[in-house]
DRENMAR-553543 format. One record per residue (C-alpha): residue in one letter; x, y, z; residue number from 1; chain. Coordinates in steps of 0.02 Angstrom, whole numbers. Each point is the difference from the previous one (the first is absolute). Layout:
{A {X Y Z} NUM A}
...
***
This chain:
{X {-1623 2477 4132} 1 A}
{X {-25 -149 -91} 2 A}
{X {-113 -143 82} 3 A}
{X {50 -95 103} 4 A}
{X {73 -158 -76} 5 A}
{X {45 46 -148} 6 A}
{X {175 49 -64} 7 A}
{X {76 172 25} 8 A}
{X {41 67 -172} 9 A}
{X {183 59 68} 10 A}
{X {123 -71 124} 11 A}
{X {57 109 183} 12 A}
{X {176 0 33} 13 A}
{X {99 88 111} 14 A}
{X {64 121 -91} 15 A}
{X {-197 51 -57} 16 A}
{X {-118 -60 -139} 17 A}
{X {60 -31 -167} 18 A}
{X {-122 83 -137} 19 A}
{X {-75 -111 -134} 20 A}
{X {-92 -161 -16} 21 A}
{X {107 -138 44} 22 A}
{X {-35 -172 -102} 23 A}
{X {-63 -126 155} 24 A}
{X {-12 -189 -19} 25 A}
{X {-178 -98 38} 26 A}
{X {-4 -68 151} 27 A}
{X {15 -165 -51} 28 A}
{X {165 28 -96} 29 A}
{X {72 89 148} 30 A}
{X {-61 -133 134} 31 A}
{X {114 -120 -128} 32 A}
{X {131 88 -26} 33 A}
{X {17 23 211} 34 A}
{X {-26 -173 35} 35 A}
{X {116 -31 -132} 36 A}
{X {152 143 58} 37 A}
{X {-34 -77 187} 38 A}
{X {54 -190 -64} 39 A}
{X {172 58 -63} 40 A}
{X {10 133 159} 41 A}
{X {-22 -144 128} 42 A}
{X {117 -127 -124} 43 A}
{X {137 135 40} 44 A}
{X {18 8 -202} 45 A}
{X {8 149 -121} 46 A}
{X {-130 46 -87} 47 A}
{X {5 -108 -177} 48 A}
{X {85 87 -151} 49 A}
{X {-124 -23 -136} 50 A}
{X {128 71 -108} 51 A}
{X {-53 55 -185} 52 A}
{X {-133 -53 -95} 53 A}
{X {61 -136 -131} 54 A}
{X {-37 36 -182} 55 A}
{X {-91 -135 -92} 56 A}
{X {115 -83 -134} 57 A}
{X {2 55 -158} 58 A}
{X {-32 -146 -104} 59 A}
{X {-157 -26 97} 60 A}
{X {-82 145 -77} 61 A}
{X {14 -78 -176} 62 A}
{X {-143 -64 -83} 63 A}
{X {11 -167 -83} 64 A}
{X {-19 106 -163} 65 A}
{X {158 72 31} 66 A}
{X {89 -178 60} 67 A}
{X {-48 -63 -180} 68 A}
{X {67 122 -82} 69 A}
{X {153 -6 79} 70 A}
{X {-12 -184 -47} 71 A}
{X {-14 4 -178} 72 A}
{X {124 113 1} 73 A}
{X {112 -120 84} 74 A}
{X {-21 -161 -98} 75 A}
{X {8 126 -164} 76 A}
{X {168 75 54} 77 A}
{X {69 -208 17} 78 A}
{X {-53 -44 -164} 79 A}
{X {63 134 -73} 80 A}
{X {173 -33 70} 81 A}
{X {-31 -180 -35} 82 A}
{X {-32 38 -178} 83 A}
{X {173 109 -35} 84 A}
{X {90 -106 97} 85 A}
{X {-63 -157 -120} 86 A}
{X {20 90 -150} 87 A}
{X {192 51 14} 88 A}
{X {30 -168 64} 89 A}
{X {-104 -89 -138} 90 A}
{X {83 147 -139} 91 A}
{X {171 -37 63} 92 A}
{X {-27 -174 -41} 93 A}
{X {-75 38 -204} 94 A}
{X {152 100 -10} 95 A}
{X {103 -136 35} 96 A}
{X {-76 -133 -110} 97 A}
{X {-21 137 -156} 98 A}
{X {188 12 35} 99 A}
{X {31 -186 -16} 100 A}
{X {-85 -1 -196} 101 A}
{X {140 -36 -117} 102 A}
{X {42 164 -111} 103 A}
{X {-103 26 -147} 104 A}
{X {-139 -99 14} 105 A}
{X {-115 142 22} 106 A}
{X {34 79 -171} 107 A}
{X {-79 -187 -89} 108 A}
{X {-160 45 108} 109 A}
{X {-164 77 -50} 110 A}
{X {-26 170 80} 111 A}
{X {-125 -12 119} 112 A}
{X {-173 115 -65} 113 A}
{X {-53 95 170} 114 A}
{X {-34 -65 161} 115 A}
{X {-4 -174 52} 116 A}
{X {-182 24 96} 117 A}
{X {-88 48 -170} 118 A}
{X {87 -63 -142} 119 A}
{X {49 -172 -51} 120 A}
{X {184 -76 15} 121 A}
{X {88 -159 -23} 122 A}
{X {151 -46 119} 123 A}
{X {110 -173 -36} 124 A}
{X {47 -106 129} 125 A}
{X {151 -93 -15} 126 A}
{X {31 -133 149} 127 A}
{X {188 -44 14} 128 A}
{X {93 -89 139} 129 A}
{X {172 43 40} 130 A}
{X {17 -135 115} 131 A}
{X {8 -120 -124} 132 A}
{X {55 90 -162} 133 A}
{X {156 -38 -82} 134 A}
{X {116 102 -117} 135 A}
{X {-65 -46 -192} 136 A}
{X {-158 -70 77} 137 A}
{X {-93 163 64} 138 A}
{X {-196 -40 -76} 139 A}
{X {-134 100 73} 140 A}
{X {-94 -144 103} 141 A}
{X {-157 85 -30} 142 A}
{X {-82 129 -111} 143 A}
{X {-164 111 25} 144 A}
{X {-79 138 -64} 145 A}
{X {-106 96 138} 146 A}
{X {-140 110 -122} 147 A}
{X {-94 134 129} 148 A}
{X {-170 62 -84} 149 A}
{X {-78 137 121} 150 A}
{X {-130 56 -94} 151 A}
{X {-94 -192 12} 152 A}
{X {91 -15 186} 153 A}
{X {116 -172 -64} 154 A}
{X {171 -62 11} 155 A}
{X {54 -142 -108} 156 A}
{X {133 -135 19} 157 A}
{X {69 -61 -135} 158 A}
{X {121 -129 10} 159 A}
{X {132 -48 -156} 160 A}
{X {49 -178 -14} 161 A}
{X {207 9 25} 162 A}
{X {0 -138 -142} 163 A}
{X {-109 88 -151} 164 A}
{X {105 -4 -165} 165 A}
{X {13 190 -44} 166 A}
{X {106 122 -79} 167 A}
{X {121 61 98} 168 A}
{X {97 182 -86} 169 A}
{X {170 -46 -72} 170 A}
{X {-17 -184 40} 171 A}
{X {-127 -59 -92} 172 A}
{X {-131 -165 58} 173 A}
{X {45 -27 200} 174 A}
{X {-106 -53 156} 175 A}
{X {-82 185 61} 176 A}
{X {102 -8 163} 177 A}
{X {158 -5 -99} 178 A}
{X {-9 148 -27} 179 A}
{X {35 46 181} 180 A}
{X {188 -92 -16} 181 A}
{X {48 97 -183} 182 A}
{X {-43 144 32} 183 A}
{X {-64 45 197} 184 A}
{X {-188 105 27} 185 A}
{X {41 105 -149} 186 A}
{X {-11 -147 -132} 187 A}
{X {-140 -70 115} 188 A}
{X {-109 158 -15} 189 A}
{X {48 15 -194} 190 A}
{X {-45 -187 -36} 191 A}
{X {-166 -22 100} 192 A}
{X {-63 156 -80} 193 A}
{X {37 -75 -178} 194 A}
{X {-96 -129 66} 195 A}
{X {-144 30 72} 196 A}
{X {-30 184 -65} 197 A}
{X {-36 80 144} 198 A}
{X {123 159 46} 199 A}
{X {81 6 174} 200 A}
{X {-13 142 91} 201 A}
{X {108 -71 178} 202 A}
{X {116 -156 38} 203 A}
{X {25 -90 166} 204 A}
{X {136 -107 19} 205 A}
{X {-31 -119 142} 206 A}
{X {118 -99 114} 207 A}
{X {-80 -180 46} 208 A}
{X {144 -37 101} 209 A}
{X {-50 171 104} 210 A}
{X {-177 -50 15} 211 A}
{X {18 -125 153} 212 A}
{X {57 153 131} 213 A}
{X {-131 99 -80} 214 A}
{X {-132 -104 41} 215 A}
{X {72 -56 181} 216 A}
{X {6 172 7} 217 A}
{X {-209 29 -19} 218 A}
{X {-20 -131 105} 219 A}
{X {-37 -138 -123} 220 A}
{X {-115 -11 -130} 221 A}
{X {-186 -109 -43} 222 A}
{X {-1 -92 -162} 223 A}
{X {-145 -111 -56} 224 A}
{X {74 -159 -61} 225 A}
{X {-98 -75 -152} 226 A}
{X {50 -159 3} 227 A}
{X {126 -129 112} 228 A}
{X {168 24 -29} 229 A}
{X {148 -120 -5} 230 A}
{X {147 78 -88} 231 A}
{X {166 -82 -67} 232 A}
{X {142 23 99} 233 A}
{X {76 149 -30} 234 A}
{X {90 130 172} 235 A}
{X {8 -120 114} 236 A}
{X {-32 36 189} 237 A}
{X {128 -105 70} 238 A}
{X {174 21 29} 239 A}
{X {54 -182 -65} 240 A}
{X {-19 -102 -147} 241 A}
{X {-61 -143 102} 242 A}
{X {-157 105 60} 243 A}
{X {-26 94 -176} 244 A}
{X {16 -205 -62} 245 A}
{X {-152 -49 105} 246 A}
{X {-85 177 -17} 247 A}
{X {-163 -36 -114} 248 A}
{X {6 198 -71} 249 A}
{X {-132 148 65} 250 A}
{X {-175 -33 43} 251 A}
{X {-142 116 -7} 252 A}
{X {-174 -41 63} 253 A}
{X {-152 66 -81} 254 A}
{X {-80 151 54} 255 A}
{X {62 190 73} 256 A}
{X {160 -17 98} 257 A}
{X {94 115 61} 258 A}
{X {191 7 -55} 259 A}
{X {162 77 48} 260 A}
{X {112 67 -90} 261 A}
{X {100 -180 -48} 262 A}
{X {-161 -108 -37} 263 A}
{X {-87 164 -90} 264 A}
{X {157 -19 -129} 265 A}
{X {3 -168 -3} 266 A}
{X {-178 -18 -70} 267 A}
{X {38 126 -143} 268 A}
{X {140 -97 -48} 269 A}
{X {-92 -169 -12} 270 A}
{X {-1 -32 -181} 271 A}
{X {-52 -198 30} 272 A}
{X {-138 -73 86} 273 A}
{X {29 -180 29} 274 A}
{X {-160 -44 63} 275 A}
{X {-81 96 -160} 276 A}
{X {104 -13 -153} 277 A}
{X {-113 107 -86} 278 A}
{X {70 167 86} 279 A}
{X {146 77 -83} 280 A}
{X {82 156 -52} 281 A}
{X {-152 97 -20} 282 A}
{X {-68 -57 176} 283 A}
{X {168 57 73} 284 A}
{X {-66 170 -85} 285 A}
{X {-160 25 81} 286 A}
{X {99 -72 169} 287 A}
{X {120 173 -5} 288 A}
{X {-155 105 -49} 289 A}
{X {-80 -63 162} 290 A}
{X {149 18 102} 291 A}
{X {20 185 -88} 292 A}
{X {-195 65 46} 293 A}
{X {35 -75 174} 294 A}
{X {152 103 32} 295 A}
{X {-91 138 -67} 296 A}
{X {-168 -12 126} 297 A}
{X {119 -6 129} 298 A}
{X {88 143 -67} 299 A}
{X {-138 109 25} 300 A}
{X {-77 -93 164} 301 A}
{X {-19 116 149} 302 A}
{X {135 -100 115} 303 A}
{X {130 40 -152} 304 A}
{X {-61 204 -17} 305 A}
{X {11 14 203} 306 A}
{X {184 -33 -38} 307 A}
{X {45 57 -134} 308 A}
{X {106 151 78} 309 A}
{X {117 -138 73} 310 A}
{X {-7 -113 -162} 311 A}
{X {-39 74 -147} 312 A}
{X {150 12 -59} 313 A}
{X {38 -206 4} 314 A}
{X {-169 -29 -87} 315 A}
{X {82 67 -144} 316 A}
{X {176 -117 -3} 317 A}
{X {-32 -116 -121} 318 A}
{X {-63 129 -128} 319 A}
{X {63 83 -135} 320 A}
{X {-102 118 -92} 321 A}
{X {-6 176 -68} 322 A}
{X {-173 24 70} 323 A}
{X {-12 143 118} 324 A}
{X {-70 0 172} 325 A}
{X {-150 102 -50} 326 A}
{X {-25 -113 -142} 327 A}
{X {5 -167 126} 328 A}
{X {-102 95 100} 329 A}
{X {-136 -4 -151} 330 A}
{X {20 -160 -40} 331 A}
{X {-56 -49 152} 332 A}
{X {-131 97 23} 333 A}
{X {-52 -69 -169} 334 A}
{X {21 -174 47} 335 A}
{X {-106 32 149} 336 A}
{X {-146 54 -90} 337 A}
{X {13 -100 -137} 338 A}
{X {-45 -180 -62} 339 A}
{X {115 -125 -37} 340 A}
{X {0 -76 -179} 341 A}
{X {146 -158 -16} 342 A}
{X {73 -48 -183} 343 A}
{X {131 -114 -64} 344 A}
{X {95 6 -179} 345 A}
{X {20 -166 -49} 346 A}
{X {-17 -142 -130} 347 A}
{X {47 -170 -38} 348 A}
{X {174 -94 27} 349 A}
{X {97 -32 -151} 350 A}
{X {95 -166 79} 351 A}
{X {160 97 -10} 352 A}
{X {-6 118 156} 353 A}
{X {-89 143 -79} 354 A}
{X {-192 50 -4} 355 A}
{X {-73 42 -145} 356 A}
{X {-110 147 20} 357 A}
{X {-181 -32 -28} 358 A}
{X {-136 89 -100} 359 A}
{X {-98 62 165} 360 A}
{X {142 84 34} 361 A}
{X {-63 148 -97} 362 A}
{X {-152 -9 83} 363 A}
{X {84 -3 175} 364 A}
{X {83 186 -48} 365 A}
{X {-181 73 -45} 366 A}
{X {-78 -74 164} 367 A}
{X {153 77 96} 368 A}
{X {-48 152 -83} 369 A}
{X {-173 22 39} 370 A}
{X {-51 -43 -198} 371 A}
{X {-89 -147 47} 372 A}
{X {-50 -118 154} 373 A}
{X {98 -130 75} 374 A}
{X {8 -169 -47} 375 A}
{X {88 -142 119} 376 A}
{X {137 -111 -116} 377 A}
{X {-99 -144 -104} 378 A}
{X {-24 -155 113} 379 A}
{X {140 -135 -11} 380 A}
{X {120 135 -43} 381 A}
{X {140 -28 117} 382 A}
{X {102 186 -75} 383 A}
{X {-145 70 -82} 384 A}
{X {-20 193 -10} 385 A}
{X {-158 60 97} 386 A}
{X {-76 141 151} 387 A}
{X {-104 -38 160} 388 A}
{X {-66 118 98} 389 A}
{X {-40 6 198} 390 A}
{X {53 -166 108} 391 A}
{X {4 -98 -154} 392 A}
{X {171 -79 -40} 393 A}
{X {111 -35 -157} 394 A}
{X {-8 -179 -43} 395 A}
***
């Protein structure tokens, strides 16, 4: 017999003993659970249904280890996606502007000597504006060689006076962007290489009158104005001749301001300065130049590469060009690593509409080349030839 007061290790039925130890609770445990099973017995209620034991969640067991992962993983995935998506669109668009090159200006070009991100390359610019053009009367408005030197991480500018007296093939002395209206980019390419000596390895043909929805497009663009501007009147912004009569021509204050599309063409148009009579042809130059580098920043600004799968392909409109999209591509990664170096081709005005190439002009090509450093144009020059380098500008 056990003693007294302590638990019997088996339980007495009627039906006799049953063999074995038999788990028991503590006494404590049972006195709850009674107290507990005699609430619900005097309620009148069942007995609650506990029902099964809930498993814990799953993503609860993760460590945060495992939540970054799946992270990186996530935001990698997107920009991958992001990336084709940008490049077919932005491809699509090269295609269409190599498309739009008139036929055999390639063959006049220079072949191109390995990749664009480690050997040098010289691309002309030639600025035209359909808008305005008229059969018999189709000069390029401006002209600029673009020289990429990745080796000493520099991109040059070099702007060509539209009135220098040169040679032109088959037509003998002309103004250099006459050459545009005989014979279209092929004569162009031919006649600025017989010029300045420097091969040409890529053409881009750009539309000025395509530029405005371009730029409305990026959102605008930030130009540091040298000087005050008053221009003559020229596109006026009124519908009748009694406004345009009272109209006083554009203004431009000093400083950065940021332009849309109409005003950012405008001021590379400006040719006279009224309140500066100093400024002419060659300060409309270095006005395009600046309104070129800004398109470009913005060109390769983050708000323009987060949409460039819904827009690359307009960014590329007013081109024409027989670059490929890889090769943009390494342009612009050379431009973005790269300093800037600015040069003009001028000289002196011969009283009859042309300028007279000077003898820095020579020196201009070397600097452009890397042969020797950059020297600005000689003071009191108003279309001498010359480089500047950083924030300075082309007087």
């Amino acid at each position: 017999m056990p003693p007294s007061g302590e638990e019997k290790p088996y339980r007495v039925y009627r039906g006799g003993r049953l063999k074995g130890g038999v788990p028991t609770l503590a006494r404590e445990q049972r006195t709850r659970a009674v107290e507990r099973d005699g609430r619900w017995a005097r309620r009148g209620d069942a007995l609650p249904d506990r029902g099964p034991r809930k498993p814990k969640r799953w993503y609860r067991r993760w460590s945060w280890k495992r939540w970054l992962v799946i992270g990186f993983a996530s935001v990698f995935t997107l920009v991958l996606i992001w990336g084709i998506a940008s490049w077919f669109s932005f491809r699509s668009g090269v295609i269409a502007a190599n498309h739009r090159l008139p036929n055999r200006v390639e063959a006049v070009l220079n072949k191109q000597s390995g990749l664009l991100l480690s050997h040098t390359s010289n691309i002309l610019l030639l600025g035209t504006d359909s808008a305005k053009s008229r059969p018999g009367n189709r000069h390029s408005d401006s002209i600029m060689l673009v020289h990429t030197d990745p080796d000493h991480h520099r991109i040059v500018y070099l702007s060509l006076m539209r009135d220098l007296r040169v040679e032109v093939p088959g037509y003998g002395i002309q103004k250099i962007n006459a050459a545009y209206q005989f014979g279209g980019p092929r004569l162009a390419v031919k006649t600025i290489r017989l010029f300045t000596g420097i091969p040409i390895n890529h053409i881009a043909l750009v539309d000025f009158a395509q530029f405005k929805k371009l730029i409305d497009d990026l959102g605008g663009v930030t130009i540091d104005v040298p000087e005050k501007i008053r221009s003559n009147k020229f596109d006026c912004p009124f519908k009748t001749q009694a406004q345009c009569d009272r109209w006083q021509g554009w203004r431009f204050a000093k400083g950065p301001q940021h332009m849309d599309g109409q005003r950012a063409l405008i001021y590379s148009r400006i040719r006279e300065n009224l309140l500066d009579p100093s400024e002419s042809d060659a300060t409309r130059a270095a006005r395009q130049q600046a309104v070129i580098q800004a398109i470009g920043n913005k060109l390769t600004g983050f708000g323009t590469l987060v949409g460039m799968p819904f827009s690359g392909g307009d960014l590329m409109r007013p081109l024409a060009t027989d670059l490929t999209a890889g090769q943009l591509l390494q342009l612009g990664w050379v431009k973005f690593r790269g300093s800037t170096l600015r040069c003009r081709l001028g000289g002196t005005a011969d009283g009859s509409g042309f300028i007279v190439p000077d003898e820095e002009s020579r020196a201009v090509i070397a600097m452009v080349l890397g042969k020797s450093a950059a020297q600005p144009p000689k003071p009191g020059s108003l279309f001498g030839s010359g480089c500047v380098s950083g924030k300075a500008t082309l007087q």
